[in-house]
C-alpha positions as CSV (number, residue, x, y, z in Angstrom):
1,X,21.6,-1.5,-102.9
2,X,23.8,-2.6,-100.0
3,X,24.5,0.8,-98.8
4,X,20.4,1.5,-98.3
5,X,20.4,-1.8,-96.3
6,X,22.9,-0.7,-93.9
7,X,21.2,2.4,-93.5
8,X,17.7,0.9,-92.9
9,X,20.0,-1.5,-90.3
10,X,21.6,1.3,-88.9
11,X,18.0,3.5,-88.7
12,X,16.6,0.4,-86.8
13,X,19.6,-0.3,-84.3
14,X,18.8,4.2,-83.3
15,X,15.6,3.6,-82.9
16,X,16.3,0.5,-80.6
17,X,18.9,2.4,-78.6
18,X,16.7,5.1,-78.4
19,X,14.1,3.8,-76.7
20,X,16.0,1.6,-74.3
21,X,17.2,5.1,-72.6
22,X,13.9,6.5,-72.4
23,X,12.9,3.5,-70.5
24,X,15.4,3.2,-68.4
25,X,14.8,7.0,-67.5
26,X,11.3,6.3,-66.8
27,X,12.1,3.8,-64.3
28,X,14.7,5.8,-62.2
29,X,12.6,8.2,-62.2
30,X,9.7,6.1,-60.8
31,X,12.5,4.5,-58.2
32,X,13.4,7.9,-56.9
33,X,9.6,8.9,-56.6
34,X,9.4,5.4,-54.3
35,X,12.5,6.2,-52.6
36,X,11.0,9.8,-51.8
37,X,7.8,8.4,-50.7
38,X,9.0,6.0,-48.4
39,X,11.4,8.6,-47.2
40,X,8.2,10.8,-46.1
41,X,6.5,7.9,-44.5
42,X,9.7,7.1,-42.2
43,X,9.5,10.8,-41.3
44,X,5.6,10.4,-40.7
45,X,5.8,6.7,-38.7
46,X,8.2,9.2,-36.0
47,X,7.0,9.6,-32.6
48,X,8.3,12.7,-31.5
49,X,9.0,12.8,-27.7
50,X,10.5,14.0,-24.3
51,X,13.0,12.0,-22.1
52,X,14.8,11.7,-18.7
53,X,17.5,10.4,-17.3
54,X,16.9,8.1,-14.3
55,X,17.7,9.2,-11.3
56,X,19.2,7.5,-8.2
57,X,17.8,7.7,-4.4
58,X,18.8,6.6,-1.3
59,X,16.4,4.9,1.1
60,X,16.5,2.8,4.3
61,X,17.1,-0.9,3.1
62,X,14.2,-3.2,4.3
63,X,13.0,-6.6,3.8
64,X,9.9,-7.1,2.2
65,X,7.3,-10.5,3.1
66,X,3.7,-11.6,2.2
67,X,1.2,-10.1,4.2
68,X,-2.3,-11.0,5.5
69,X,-4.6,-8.5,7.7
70,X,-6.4,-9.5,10.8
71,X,-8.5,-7.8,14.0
72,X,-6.5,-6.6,16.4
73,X,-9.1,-7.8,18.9
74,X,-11.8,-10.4,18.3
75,X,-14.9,-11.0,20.8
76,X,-17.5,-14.1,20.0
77,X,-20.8,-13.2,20.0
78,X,-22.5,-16.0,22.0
79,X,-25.9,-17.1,23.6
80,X,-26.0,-17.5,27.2
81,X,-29.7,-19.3,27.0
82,X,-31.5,-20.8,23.6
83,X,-34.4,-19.7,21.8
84,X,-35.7,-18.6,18.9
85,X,-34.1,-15.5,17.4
86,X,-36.8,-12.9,16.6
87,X,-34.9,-9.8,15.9
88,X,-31.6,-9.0,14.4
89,X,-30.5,-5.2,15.2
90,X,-27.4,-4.7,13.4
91,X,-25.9,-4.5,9.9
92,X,-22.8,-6.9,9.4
93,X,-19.9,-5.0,8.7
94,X,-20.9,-2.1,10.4
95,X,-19.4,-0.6,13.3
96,X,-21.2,-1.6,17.0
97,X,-20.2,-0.2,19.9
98,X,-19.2,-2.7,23.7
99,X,-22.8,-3.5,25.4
100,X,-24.6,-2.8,21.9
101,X,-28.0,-5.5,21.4
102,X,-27.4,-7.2,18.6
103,X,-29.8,-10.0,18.6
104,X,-33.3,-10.6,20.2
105,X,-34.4,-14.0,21.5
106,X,-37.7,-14.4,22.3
107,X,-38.6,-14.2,25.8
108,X,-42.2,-15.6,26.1
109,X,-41.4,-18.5,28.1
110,X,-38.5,-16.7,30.2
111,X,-41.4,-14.2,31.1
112,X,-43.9,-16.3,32.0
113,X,-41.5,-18.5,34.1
114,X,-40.5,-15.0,35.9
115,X,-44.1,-14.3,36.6
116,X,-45.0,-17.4,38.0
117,X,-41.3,-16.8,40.3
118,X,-42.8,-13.8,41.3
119,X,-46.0,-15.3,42.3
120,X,-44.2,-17.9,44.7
121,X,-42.1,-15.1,46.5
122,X,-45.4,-12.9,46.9
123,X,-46.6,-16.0,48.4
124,X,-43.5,-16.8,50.5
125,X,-43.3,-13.3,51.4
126,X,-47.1,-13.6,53.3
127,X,-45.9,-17.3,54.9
128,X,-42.9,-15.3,56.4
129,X,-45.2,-12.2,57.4
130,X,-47.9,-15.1,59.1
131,X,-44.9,-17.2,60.9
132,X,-43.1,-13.6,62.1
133,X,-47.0,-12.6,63.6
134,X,-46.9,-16.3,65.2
135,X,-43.3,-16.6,66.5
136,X,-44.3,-13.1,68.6
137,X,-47.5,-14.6,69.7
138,X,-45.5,-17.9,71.1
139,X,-42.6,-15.8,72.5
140,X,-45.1,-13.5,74.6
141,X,-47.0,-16.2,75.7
142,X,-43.9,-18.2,76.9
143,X,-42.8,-15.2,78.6
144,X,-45.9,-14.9,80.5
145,X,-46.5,-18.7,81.1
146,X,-42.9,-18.4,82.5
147,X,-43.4,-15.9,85.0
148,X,-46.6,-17.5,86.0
149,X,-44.3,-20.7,86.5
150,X,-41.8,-18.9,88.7
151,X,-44.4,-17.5,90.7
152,X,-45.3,-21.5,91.3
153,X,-48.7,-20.8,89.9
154,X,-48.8,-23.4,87.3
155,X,-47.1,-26.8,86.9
156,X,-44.0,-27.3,84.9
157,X,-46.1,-29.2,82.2
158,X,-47.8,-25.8,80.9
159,X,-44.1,-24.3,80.9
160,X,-42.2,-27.0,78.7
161,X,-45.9,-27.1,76.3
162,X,-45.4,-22.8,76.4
163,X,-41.3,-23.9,75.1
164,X,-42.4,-26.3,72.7
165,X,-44.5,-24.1,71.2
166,X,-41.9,-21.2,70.9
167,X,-39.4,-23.5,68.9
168,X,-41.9,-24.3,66.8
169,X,-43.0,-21.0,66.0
170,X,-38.9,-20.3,65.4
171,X,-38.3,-23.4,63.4
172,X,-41.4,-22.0,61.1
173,X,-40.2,-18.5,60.5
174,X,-37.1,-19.7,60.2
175,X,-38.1,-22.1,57.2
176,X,-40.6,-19.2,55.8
177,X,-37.4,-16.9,56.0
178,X,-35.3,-19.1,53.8
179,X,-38.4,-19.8,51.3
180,X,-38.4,-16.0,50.7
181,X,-34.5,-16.1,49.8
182,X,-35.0,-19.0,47.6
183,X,-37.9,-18.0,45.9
184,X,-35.8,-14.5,45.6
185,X,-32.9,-15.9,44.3
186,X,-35.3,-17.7,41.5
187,X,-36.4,-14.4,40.7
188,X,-32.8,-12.7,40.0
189,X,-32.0,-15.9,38.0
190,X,-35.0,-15.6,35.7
191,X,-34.6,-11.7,35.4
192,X,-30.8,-12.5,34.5
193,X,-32.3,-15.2,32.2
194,X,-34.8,-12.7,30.5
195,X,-32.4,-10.6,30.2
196,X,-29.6,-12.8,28.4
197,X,-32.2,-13.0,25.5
198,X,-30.9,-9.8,24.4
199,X,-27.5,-11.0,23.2
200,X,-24.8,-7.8,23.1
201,X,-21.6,-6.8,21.6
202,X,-18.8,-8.1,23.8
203,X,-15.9,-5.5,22.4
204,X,-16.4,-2.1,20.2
205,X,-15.8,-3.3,16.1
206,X,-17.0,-4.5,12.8
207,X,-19.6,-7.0,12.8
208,X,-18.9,-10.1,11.0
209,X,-19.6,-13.6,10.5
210,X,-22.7,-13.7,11.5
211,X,-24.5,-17.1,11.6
212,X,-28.0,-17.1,12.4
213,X,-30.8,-15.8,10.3
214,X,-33.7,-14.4,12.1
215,X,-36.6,-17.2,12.7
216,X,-34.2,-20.0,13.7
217,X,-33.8,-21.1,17.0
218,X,-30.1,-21.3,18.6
219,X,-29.0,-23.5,21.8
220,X,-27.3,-22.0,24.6
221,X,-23.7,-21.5,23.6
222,X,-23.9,-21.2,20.4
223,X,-22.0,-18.9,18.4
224,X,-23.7,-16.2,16.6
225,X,-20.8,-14.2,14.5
226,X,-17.5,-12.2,15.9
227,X,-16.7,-8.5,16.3
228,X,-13.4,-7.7,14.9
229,X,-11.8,-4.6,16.6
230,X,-9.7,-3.1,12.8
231,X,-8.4,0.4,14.8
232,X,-6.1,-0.3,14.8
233,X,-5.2,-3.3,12.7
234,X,-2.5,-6.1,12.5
235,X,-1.0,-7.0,9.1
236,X,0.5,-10.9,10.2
237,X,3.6,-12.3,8.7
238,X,5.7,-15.3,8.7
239,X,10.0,-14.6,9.3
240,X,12.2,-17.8,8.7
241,X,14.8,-17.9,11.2
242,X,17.4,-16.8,8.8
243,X,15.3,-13.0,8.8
244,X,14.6,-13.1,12.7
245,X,17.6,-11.7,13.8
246,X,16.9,-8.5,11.9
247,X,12.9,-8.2,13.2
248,X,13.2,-5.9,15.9
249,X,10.2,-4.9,18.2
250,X,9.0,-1.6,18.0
251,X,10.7,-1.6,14.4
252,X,9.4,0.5,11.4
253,X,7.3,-0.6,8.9
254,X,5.3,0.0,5.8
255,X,2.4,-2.2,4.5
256,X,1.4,-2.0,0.7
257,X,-1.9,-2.8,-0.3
258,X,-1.8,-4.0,-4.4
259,X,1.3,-2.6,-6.4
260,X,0.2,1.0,-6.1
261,X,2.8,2.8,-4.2
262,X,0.3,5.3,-2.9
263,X,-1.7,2.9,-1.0
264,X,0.9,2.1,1.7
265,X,0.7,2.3,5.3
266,X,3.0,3.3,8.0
267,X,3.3,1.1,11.1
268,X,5.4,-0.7,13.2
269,X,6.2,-4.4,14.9
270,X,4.3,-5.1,17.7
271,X,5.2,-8.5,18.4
272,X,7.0,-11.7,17.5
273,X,5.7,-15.5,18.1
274,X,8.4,-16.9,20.7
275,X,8.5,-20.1,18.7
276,X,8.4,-21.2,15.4
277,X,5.1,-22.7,14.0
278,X,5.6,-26.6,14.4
279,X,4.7,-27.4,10.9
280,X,6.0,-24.5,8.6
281,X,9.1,-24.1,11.1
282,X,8.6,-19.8,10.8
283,X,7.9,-17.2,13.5
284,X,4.5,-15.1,13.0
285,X,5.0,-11.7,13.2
286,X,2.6,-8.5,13.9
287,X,2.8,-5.5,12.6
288,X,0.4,-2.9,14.0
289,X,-1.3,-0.2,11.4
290,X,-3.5,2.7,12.8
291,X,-6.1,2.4,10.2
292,X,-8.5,4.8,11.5
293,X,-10.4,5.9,8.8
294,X,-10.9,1.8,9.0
295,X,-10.2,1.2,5.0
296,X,-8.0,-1.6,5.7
297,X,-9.8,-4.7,6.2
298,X,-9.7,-8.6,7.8
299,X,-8.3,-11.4,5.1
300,X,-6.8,-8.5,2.8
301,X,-3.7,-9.9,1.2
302,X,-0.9,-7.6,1.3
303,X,3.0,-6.9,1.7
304,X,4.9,-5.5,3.9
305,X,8.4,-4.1,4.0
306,X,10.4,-4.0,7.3
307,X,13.5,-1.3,7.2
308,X,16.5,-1.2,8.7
309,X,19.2,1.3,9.3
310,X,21.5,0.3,6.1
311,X,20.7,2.2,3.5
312,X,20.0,1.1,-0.1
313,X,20.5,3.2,-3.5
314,X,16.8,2.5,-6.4
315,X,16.7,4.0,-9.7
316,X,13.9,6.9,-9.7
317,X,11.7,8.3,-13.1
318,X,9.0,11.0,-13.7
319,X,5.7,9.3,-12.9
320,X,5.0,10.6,-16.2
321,X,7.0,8.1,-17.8
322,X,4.8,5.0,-15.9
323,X,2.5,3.6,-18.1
324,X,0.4,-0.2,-17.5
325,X,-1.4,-1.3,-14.7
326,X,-1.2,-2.1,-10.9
327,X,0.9,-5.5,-11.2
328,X,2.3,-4.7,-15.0
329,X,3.8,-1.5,-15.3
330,X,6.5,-0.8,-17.8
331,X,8.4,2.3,-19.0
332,X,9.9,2.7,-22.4
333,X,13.8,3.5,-22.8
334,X,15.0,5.5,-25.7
335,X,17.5,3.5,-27.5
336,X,19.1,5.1,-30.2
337,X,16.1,6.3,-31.6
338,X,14.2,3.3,-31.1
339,X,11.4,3.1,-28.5
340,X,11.9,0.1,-26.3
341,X,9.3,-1.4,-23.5
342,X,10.9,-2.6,-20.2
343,X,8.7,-4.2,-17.6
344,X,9.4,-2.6,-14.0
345,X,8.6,-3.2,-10.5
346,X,8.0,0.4,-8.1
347,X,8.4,1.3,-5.1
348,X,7.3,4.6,-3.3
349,X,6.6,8.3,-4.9
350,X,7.9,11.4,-3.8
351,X,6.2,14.1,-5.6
352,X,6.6,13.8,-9.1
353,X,9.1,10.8,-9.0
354,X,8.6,7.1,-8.3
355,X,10.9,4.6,-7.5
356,X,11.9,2.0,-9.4
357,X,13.3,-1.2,-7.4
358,X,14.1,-3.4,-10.9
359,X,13.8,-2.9,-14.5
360,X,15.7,0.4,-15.1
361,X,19.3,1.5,-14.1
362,X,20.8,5.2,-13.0
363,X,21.1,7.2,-16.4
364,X,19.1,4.9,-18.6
365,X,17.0,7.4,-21.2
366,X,13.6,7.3,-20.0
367,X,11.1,8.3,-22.3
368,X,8.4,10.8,-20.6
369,X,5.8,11.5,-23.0
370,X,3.3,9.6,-25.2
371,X,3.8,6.9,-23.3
372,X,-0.1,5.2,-23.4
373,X,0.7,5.3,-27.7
374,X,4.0,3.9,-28.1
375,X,4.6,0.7,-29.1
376,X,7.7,-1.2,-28.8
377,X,10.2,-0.5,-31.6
378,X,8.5,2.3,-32.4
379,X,10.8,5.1,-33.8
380,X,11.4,8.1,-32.2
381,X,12.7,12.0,-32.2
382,X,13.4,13.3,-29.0
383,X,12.6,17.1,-28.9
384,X,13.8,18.0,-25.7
385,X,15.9,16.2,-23.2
């Protein structure tokens, strides 16, 4: 009897035992099937890609400074006389040419007043053509009355009445003569007049600013908008006095328009304020750009880099590896394996290559491709250095 219990016990206790093992199989067999999974995934999650080392270039140091862009010449465009403006024959910011109408006053009452100035010097004209008839008249007769007088046919009284007469006659044309210059003059003034209700371009340029819409009515002197000469143009900046012994006229320059290195432009200094600006204590500075294909424009905001003859040594990558946009591009730098993103500042290109003035070193591992899908701490497999 106690030998069957011990062999039911002992039965019981194998059966136990038995199926503890098979359970724990079953569940390192599941962890390996997780481990193998998330093995795969890893492998899957990998961004395969190419990389570079950075490069190092040598340039002419310079010293960079904020920028504005201004005319290189500026004429007002002003009215001489007033009226009301009746035409206006440009388009503002377009290009007008020296001499060039630009606005049309009207002349109604500048006609009319040359007309009737016209009418007075026809007039004065026949009073000078009647008193040149007389003055002859008086002069002959005073001749003749004078020979008659040496000849002691007639008194002395018929001689000095023949004289009187003759400096009359003078006195009148002379009067009639300078009525005909007046009455002239009046006419030039009022053709001048008529014509200053055609206002023109004072210099070849862009036309800006204008101020008067067409119906109103402007007083003489006022100012009606500005023509901005831009070819070339001067991009104006501002040198403390610890930078002014290193601006140099005549000196090269480069002006950069945004953070895109391709939109730079080559120019040089063309002058430098004698004195300091009273309130900001700096010197302003012009630097003169060609811009003939006139893209540049007044009030752009820009900066400009003035080089010297030291030389300075700038990381350089593939422009392949440049990812972002103008004012936040970034490259990513392969660190062992991991993907990481490092914000950079640029500088110029040279084919393929752009500088790089801060955010990567000489020899760091730039990555090259895939750049626009990478995220930062991605993982990655470089297939080709």
């Amino acid at each position: 009897m106690i030998t069957r219990k011990k062999v039911i016990i002992l039965i019981v206790v194998l059966v136990i035992l038995v199926a503890g093992v098979v359970a724990i199989g079953s569940n390192m067999g599941a962890l390996g099937t997780e481990k193998k999974k998330a093995a795969s995934e890893a492998v899957n999650n990998t961004v395969y890609v190419k990389v570079q080392k950075a490069n190092s270039i040598e340039k002419a140091s310079g010293i960079e400074f904020k920028a504005s862009l201004e005319a290189s010449e500026e004429g007002i465009v002003s009215s001489k006389v007033g009226g009301k403006v009746v035409q206006i024959l440009f388009e503002e910011g377009k290009y007008v040419h020296q001499g060039e109408p630009l606005f049309k006053l009207d002349d109604t009452e500048a006609r009319n007043n040359l007309r009737a100035a016209k009418s007075q010097l026809s007039a004065a004209q026949a009073s000078l053509t009647g008193a040149e008839v007389n003055l002859e008249s008086e002069q002959s007769n005073f001749d003749r009355i004078k020979v008659l007088f040496d000849n002691n046919v007639i008194a002395k009284v018929e001689l000095e009445n023949a004289e009187t007469a003759l400096k009359a006659a003078k006195a009148n044309f002379e009067a009639q003569k300078a009525s005909v210059v007046t009455s002239l003059v009046s006419v030039e003034n009022l053709r001048d007049s008529s014509a200053d209700n055609i206002i023109t371009a004072p210099i070849s340029g862009i036309m800006d600013e204008k101020s008067v819409n067409l119906g109103e009515y402007v007083n003489p002197g006022s100012v009606l908008g500005k023509v901005k000469n831009i070819v070339p143009i001067n991009a104006v900046i501002e040198v403390e006095q610890s930078n002014l012994e290193y601006i140099k006229l005549g000196q090269k320059a480069q002006v950069m328009i945004g953070e895109s290195s391709s939109k730079r432009y080559e120019g040089f200094v063309k002058s430098i304020n004698v004195s300091a600006d009273p309130s900001s204590r700096v010197f302003k500075c012009k630097i003169q750009l060609d811009n003939k294909d006139q893209t540049l424009k007044p009030g752009i905001f820009a900066k400009a880099e003035i080089f010297n003859d030291q030389k300075v040594e700038l990381a350089a990558v593939p422009i392949a590896a440049l990812a972002g946009n103008e004012g936040s591009y970034y490259v990513y730098i392969n660190d062992k394996g991991i993907a990481h993103k490092r914000s950079i500042t640029i500088g110029e290109t040279d084919g393929n290559v752009i500088e790089i003035k801060s955010g990567v070193q000489k020899g760091e591992s730039v990555i090259c491709t895939n750049v626009n899908t990478l995220q930062d701490g991605d993982t990655i497999s470089v297939v080709s250095e």
